[in-house]
N, C-alpha and C positions, 0 to 999 in steps of 0.2 A: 159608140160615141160617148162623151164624157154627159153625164147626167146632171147637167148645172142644177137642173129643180131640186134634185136629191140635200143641195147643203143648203137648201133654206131650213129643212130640220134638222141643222146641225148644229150643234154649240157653236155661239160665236165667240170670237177671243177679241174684237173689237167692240169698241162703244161705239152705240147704236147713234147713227150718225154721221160719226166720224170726229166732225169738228171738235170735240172737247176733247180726243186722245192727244195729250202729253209725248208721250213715250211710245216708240213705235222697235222692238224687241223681234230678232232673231235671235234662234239658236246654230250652234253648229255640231253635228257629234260626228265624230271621226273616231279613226282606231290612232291613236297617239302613241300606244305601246302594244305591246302583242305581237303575232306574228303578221297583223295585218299592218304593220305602224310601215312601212313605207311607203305603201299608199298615201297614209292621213299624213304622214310628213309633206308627202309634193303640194296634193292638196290644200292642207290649211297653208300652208306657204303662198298658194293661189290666192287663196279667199281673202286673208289676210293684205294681202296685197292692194286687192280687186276694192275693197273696203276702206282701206286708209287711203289710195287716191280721190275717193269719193270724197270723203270727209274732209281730205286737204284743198278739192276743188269748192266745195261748197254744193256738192252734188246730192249728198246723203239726205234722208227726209232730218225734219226736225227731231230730236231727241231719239236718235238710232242710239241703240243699244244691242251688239253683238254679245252673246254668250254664248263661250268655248267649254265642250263637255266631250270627253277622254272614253270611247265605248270598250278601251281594252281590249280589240278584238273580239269582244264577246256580240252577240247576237242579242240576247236577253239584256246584257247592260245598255247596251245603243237602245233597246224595246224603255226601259228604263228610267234611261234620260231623255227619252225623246216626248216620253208623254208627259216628264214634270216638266220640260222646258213648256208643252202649251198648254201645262197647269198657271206656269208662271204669265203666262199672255204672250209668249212667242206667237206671231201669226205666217211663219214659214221656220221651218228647221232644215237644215243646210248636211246631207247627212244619207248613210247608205251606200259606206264606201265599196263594201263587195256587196254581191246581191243576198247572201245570208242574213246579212245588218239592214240592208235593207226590207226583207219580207216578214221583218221582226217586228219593224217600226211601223208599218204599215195598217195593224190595228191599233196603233196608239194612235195616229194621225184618224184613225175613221171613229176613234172613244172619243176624241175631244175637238174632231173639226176639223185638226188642221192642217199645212200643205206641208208636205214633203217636197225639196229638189235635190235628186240625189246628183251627184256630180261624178258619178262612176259606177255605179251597180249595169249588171248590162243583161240579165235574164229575161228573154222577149217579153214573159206575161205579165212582168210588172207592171207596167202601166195601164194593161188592161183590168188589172185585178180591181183598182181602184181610182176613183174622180179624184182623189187627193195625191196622186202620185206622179208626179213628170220627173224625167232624168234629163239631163246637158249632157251624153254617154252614147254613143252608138249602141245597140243589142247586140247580144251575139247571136241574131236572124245575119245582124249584117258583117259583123267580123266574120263568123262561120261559112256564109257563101261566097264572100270575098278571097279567102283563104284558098279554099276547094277552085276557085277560076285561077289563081294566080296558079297554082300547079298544073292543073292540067289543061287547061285553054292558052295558057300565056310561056309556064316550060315547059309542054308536052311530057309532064312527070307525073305517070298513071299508077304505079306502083305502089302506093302509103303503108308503112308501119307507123301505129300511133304508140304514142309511147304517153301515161295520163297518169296526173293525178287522181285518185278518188274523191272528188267531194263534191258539192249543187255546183261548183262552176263549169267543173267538167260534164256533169250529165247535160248542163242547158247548152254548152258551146258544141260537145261531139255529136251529138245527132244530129243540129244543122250541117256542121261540117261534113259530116257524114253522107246525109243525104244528098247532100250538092255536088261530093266527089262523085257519087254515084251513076246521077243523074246526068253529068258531063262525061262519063265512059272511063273515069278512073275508078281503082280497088284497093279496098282497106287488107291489106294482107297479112293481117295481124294487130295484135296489143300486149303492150307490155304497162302494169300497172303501179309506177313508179312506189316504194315502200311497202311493196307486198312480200312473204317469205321468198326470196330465191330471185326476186326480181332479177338482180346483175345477171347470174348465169342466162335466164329466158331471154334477157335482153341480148347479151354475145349469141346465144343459137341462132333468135330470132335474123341477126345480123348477117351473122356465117350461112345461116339457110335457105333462108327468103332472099335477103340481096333484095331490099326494098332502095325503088328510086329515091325515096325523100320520108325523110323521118318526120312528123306532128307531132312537136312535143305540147301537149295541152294541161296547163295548170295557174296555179299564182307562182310568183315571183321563185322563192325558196324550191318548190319541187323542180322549176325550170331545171335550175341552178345546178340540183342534185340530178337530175337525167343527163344535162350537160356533160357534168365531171364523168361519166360515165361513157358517156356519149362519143367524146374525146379521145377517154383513153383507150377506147375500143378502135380507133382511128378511122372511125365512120368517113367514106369521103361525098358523101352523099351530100344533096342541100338538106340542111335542118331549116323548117319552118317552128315557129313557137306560135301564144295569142301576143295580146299588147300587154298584158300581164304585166312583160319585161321591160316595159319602157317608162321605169323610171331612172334617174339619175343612179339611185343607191345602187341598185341590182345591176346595170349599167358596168356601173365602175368595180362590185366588187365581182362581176363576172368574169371582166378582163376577157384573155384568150379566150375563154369558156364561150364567148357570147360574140366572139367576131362571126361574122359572116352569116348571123341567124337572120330569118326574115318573118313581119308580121305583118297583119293586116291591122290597120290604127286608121284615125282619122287625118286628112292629111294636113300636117302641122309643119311650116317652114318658117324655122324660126331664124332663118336667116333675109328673111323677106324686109327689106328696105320699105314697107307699104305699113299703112297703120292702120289697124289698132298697134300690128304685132311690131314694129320697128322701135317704141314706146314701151309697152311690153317689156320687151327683154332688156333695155335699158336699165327699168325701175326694177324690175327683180333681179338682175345680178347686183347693182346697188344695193337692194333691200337683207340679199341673203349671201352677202362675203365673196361677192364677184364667182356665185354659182351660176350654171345655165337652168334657165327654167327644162321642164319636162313635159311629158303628155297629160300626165296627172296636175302638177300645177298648171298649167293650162285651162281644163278643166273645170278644176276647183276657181280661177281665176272668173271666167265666165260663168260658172255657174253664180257667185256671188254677185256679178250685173246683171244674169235677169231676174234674183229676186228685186234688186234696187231697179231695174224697169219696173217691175209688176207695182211697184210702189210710188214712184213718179206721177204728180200731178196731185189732184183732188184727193183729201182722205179717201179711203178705202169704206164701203157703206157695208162690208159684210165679206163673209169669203165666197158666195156667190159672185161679186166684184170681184176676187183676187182671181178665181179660177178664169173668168171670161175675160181680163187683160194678160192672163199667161197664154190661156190659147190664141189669143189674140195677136202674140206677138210675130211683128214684120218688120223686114226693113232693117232688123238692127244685124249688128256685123261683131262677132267678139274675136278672139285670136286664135280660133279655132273653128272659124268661117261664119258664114250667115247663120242666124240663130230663131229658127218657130220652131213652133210644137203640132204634130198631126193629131187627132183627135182626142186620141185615149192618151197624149202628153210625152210622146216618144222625140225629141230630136231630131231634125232632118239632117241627115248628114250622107257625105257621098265619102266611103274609104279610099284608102291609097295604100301600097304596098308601102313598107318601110324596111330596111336593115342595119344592121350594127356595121359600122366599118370606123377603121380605126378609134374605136372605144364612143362613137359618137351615133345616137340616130340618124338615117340620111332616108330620104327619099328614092326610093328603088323602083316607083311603078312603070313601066312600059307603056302605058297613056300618060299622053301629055296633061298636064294640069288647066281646067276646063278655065 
């Protein structure tokens, strides 16, 4: 459970009180360039959004001050910027787009107090690690058993070749997945370690030998892409499953053929939904961004940028003990990626849905009806 007594000794970044604070300061850090910048593209797209409607309603507190900081992909810069933003009196940073960036950031928020909301990291023990951490992000506890039912409970496909990146995302997603196919009566019947010497050739034996029901391809965006290309031209006719990795717009589109017919477990997002928030939603963001479609990342980043501005709603803030007991706090509220609290240690409540690519676009592919 989240240990609220624990940040009464913690530095405060508000004035004691409340009422004489001016200027009420987030930050945001995203990977803007690097290899992770498709992510921090959707996202700050989200955020940015999520933020100038406030400010146009008259929703925002008094003397909101957003500040945009570029973590490069790096882990260490995101570590970086995130502790001078609440050097600067950020009293939440907006940030932690893969879980690498965010388990970097996580002793800057515990050196100086203050709250992390990441809007995409998704490695189960983050939140547990720390009272200052919540995500707006499913785990992959829950992509990873969602994943593992959709094959072998729902297409009776027992058989798995995974095919994986090397790096912390792959270690926290495969051993859930893993152990869920397991436990449902399906078998890993191999790995192939996408960018290792020799990988293509293991990947065609693995093909021509095993005759695996369904390939897992498990990584970020780019490795997808490159297992793919491979994937393809090996004329696999298998289902390929991938994570949500792939869903954003970039990787989407520059995937093309590559990426038709792949399926993932994501949060389930209908952005064709005539119901609001989201019918509003997709209006003002293909308005905002040259008649783009939002994504699962802008999305996201969208909601996560209203429940820092819920957490801030109403009476000033008397301490980050206040900020943490109105984020666990939160009920009731609805953003475009469904209902929105937080369970104790700050995880998300969220229920998956299968997703797939069909003609160049994400659709809704789950076999249960939408509750």
């Amino acid at each position: 459970m989240k240990r609220l007594g624990l940040c009464v000794a913690l530095v405060s970044l508000l004035v004691a009180g409340g009422c004489s604070q001016k200027k009420v300061k987030i930050g945001v850090v995203l990977p803007e360039t690097g290899e992770s910048s498709p992510y921090g593209s959707s996202l700050r797209s989200g955020i940015k959004l999520a933020f100038d409607k406030a400010e146009a309603e008259g929703k925002a507190p008094v003397g909101l001050e957003i500040v945009y900081r570029d973590s490069g992909s790096s882990p260490s810069r995101a570590a970086t910027e995130t502790e001078e933003l609440f050097k600067q009196g950020a009293v939440i940073v907006i940030g932690g787009a893969t879980s690498a960036e965010a388990r970097s950031m996580i002793p800057s928020a515990e050196k100086t107090g203050g709250v992390i909301l990441s809007p995409s990291a998704s490695a189960p023990e983050l939140a547990a690690s720390s009272n200052l951490f919540f995500r707006v992000f499913p785990s992959d506890s829950l992509e990873g058993a969602r994943a593992a039912k959709n094959l072998v409970v729902d297409r009776k496909l027992k058989r798995v070749l995974i095919v994986q990146e090397d790096n912390p995302y792959t270690h926290s997603l495969l051993p859930v997945f893993t152990a869920e196919l397991k436990k449902l009566g399906g078998e890993i019947v191999g790995s192939v370690t996408i960018g290792r010497d020799g990988w293509e050739k293991e990947l065609k034996d693995a093909l021509a030998n095993i005759k695996p029901e369904a390939l897992y391809v498990c990584g970020y965006g780019e490795a997808i892409l490159q297992g793919l290309l491979e994937i393809r031209g090996l004329e696999y006719a298998g289902l390929v499953m991938t994570t949500s990795a792939i869903s954003t717009v970039d990787l989407v589109w520059r995937g093309g053929k590559l990426v038709e017919g792949v399926t993932f477990a994501a949060t389930g997002i209908d952005f064709g939904s005539q119901q609001e928030p989201m019918k509003s939603f997709v209006v003002k963001y293909k308005d905002a961004n040259n008649n783009l479609v939002p994504d699962l990342y802008a999305a996201h980043g969208y909601d996560t940028a209203f429940v820092a501005l819920w957490a801030l709603e109403g009476p000033p803030l008397q301490g980050k003990t206040d900020l943490l007991e109105r984020l666990l706090g939160l009920s009731g509220r609805v953003g475009v990626t469904g209902p929105i609290s937080f369970d104790d240690v700050g995880n998300a409540n969220y229920r998956l849905r299968m997703q797939c690519v069909r003609g160049g676009k994400v659709e809704d592919c789950d076999p249960e009806p939408r509750s």
